[in-house]
TORSE-156865 format. One record per residue (C-alpha): x, z, y; residue number from 1. Coordinates in pm, 1 decimal. Each point is the difference from the previous one (the first is absolute). Layout:
        xx        zz        yy  bagu
         X         Z         Y   NUM
...
// end
This chain:
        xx        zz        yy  bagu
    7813.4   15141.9    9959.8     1
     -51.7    -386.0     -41.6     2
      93.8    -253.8     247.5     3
    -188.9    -342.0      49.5     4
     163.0    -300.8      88.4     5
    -151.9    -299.1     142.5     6
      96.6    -367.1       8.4     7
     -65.6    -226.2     227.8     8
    -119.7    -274.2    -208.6     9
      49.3    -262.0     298.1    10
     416.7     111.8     -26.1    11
      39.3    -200.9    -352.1    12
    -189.8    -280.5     173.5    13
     252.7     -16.3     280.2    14
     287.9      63.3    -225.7    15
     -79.6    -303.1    -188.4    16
     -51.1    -229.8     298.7    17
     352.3     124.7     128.8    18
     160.1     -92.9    -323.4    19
    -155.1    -296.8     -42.9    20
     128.6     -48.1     401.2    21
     326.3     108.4    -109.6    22
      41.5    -265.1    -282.8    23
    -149.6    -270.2     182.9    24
     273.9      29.0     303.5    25
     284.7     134.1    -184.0    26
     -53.3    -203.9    -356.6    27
     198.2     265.7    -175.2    28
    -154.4    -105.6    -356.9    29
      84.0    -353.6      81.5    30
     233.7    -178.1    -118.2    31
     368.3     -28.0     176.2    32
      84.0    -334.8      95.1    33
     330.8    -123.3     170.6    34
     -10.5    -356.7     161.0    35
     298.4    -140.3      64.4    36
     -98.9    -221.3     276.5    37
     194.1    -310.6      38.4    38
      -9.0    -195.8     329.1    39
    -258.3    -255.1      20.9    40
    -151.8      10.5    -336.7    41
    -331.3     113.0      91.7    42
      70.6     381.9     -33.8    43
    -153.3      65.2     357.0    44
    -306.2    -116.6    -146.3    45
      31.2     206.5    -283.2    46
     153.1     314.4     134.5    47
    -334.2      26.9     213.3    48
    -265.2      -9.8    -314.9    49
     204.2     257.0    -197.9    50
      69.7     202.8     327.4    51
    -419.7      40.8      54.8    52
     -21.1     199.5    -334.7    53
     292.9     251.8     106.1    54
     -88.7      92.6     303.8    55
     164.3     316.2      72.5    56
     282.1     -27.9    -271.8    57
     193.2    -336.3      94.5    58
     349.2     -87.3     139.4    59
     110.2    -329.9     136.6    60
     380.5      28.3      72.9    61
       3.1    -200.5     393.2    62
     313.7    -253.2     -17.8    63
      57.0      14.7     389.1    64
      16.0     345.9      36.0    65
     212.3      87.4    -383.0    66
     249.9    -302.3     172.3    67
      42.1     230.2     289.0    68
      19.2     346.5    -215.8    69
     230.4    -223.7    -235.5    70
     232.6     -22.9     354.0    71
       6.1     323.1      65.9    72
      49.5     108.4    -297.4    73
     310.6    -166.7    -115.4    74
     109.0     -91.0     340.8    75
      20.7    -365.6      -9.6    76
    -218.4    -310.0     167.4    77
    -170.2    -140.6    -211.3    78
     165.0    -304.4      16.4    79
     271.2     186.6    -208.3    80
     117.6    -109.7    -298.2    81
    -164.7     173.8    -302.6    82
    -243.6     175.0     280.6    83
    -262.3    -205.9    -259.3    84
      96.0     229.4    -274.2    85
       8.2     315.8     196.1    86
    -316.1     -54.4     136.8    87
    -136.4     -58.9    -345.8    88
     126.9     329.7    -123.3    89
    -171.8     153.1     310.2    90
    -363.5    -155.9    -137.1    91
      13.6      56.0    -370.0    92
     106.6     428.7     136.1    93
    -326.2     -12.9     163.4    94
    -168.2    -191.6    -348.2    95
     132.8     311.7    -170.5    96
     -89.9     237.2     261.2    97
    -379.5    -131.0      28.0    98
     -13.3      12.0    -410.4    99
     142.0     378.0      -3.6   100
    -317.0      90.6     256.8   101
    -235.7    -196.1    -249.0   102
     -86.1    -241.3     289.9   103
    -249.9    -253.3    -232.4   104
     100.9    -357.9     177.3   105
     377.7     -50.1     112.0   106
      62.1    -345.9     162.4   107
     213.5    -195.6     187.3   108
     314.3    -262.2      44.8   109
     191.0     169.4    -239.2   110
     308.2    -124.3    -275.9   111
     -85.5     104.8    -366.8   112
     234.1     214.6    -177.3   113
       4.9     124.3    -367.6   114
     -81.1     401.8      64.4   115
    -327.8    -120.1     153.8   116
     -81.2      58.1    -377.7   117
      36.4     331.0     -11.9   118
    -284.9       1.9     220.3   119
    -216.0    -123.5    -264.3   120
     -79.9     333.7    -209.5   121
    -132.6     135.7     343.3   122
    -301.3    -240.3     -51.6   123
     136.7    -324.3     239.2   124
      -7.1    -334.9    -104.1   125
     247.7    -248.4     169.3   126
    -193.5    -335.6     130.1   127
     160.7    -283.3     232.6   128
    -177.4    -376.7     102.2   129
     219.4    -260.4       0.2   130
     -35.5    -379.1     138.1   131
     196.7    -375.8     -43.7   132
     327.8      76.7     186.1   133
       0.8    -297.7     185.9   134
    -339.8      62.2     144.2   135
      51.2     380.5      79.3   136
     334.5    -137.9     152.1   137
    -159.4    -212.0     243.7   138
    -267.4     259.6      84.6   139
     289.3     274.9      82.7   140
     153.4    -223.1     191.0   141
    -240.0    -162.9     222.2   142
    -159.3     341.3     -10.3   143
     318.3     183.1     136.8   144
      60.2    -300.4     218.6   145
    -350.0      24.9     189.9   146
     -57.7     321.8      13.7   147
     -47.4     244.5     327.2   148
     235.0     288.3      18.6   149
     378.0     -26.2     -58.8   150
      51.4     193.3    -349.2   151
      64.2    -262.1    -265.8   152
     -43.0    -270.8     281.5   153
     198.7    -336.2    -124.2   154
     107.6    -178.9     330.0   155
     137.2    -266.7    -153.5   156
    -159.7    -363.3     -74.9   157
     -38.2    -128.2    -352.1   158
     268.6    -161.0     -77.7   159
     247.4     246.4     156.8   160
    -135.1     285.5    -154.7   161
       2.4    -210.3    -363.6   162
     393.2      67.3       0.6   163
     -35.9     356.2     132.0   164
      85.5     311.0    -287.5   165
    -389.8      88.0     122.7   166
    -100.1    -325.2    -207.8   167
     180.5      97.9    -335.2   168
    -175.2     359.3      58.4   169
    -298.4    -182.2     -16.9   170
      88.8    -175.1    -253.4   171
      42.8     279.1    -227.8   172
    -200.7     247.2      91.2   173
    -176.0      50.7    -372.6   174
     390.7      25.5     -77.1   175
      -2.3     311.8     249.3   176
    -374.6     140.0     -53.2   177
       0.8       8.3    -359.9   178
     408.3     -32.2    -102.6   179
      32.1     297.1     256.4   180
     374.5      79.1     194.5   181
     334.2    -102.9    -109.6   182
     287.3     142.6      70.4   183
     183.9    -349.1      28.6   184
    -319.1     -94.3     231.3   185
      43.1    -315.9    -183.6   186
    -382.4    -106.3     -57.2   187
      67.3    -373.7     -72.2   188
     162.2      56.0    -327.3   189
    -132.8     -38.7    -349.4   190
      66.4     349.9     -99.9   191
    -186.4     100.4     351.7   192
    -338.6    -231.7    -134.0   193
      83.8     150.2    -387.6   194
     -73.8     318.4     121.6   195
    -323.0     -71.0     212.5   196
    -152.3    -163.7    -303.2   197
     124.6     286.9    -245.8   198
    -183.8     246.7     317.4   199
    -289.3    -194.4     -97.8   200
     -86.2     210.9    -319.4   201
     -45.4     324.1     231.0   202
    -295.1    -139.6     178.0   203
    -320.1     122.2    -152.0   204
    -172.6    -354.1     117.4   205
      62.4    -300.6     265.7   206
    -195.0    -229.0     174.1   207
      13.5    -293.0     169.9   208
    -105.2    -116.5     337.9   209
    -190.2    -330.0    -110.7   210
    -205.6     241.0    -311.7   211
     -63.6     284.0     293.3   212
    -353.2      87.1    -174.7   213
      70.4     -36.7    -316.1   214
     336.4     298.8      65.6   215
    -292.4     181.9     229.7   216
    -219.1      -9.5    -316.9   217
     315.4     118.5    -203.9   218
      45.7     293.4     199.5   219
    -347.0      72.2     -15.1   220
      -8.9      11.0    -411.6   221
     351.1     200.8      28.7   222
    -152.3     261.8     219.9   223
    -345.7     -41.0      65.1   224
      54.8      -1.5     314.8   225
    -220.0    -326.3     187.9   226
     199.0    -204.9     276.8   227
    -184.1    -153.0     225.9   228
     165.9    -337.0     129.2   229
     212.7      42.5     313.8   230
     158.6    -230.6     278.7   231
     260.6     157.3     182.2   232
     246.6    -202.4     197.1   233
     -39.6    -352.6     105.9   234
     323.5    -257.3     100.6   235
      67.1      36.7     374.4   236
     123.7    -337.8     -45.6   237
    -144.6    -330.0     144.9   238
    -113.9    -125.7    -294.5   239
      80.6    -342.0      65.6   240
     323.8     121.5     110.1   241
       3.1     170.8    -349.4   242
    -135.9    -326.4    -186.5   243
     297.9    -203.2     134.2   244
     266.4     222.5    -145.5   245
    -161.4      35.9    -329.4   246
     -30.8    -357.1     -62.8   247
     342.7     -70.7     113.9   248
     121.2    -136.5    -334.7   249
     386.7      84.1     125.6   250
     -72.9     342.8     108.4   251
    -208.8      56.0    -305.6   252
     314.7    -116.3    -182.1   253
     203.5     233.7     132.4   254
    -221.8     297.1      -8.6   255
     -71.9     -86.0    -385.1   256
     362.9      -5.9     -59.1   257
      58.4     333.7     174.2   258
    -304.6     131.7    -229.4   259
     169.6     -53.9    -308.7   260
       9.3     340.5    -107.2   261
    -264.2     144.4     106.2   262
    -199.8    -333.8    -147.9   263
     179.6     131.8    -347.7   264
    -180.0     350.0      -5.3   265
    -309.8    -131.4     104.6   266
     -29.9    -207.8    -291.2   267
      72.3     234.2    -232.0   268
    -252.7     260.5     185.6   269
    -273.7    -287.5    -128.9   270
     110.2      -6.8    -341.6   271
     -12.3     355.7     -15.9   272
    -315.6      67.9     172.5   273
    -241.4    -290.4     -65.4   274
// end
């Protein structure tokens, strides 16, 4: 006895179109990329052209709503000192997390730390976007000053808030974003900026807010993948309220000053990535 089988020959065709389907929203052959997304810096901007090409395989780790997992978690407000570093811990579990599940794009306000390495050989590459400190200062602050909602409000005026611990964490946030936590939470120190600049090494590339195309373009020849420019987020500041404190030469002063370390790591982040 011999038994035909038949084959739909319309079932490979629909295969095919459900892989394809499959690749384009999920991007598993894609390359793994990790943005560590420093405030202000033009990351929104970025984070939305990569996003488009992972559509179904992304993760964007929400600050407001980690903050308030970070709370309950540990049991602490986050006013709390060191709540910074627990909270920190909390966002690079879920980096490690996403990576174990294969998830394509992980983003987000996150602190670097050296094991995000190990997360190289599962095909990521580590990628941050960095701007002059003095200028990114100024936009977090008038930013955070102006903006609706109370998470992350300032309520303070200029020159109050200049002598506020807030400022210095300004100040040094490349200290914090690339240096990642200490336990002396000391990030003004030279050891603290020695380490951010020695974290430096791990990233795969950098870019720089004022060369935004040209790090689009890099990203482009490092994973063929084409970004389309992006505008996310604009100032909810007055702008001529925002001109005036910019062009205060003794603010500016002050806020250069409190940049000092951050200003350090930025210059080397040129040298190293012309």
């Amino acid at each position: 006895m011999y038994f035909r089988f038949t084959v739909d020959p319309t079932q490979a065709i629909r295969e095919s179109i459900l892989a394809n389907l499959r690749e384009r929203l999920l991007g598993q052959s894609k390359p793994g990329i990790i943005f560590i997304h420093i405030p202000k810096t033009g990351g929104s901007s970025l984070s939305a052209a990569i996003r488009k090409h992972y559509r179904l395989s992304k993760f964007n780790i929400k600050s407001e709503l980690t903050s308030l997992a970070a709370q309950k978690r540990f049991g602490i407000e986050d006013s709390y000192p060191g709540f910074e570093e627990s909270l920190q811990d909390l966002r690079l579990s879920l980096i490690f997390h996403e990576a174990q599940k294969r998830t394509r794009f992980i983003t987000g306000h996150f602190w670097a730390n050296e094991h995000l390495t190990s997360l190289k050989p599962l095909g990521y590459m580590l990628i941050t976007c960095l701007r002059n400190p003095v200028d990114r200062w100024f936009s977090q602050f008038l930013y955070r000053r102006f903006k609706d909602g109370s998470y992350g409000k300032i309520e303070e005026e200029i020159e109050e808030f200049l002598v506020s611990g807030q400022a210095v964490n300004f100040a040094t946030t490349y200290v914090r974003y690339l240096g990642g936590a200490r336990k002396d939470r000391n990030y003004t120190s030279d050891s603290a900026v020695d380490r951010a600049i020695t974290h430096l090494g791990m990233l795969d590339t950098v870019g720089f807010l004022h060369r935004l195309d040209e790090f689009r373009s890099q990203i482009t020849e490092m994973t063929g993948l084409r970004l389309r420019a992006e505008h996310r987020r604009k100032s909810p500041a007055d702008p001529a309220v925002g001109r005036k404190i910019r062009e205060s030469r003794e603010i500016r002063d002050a806020v250069e000053k409190l940049c000092e370390p951050d200003i350090r790591i930025y210059e080397e982040a040129l040298i190293r990535f012309p």
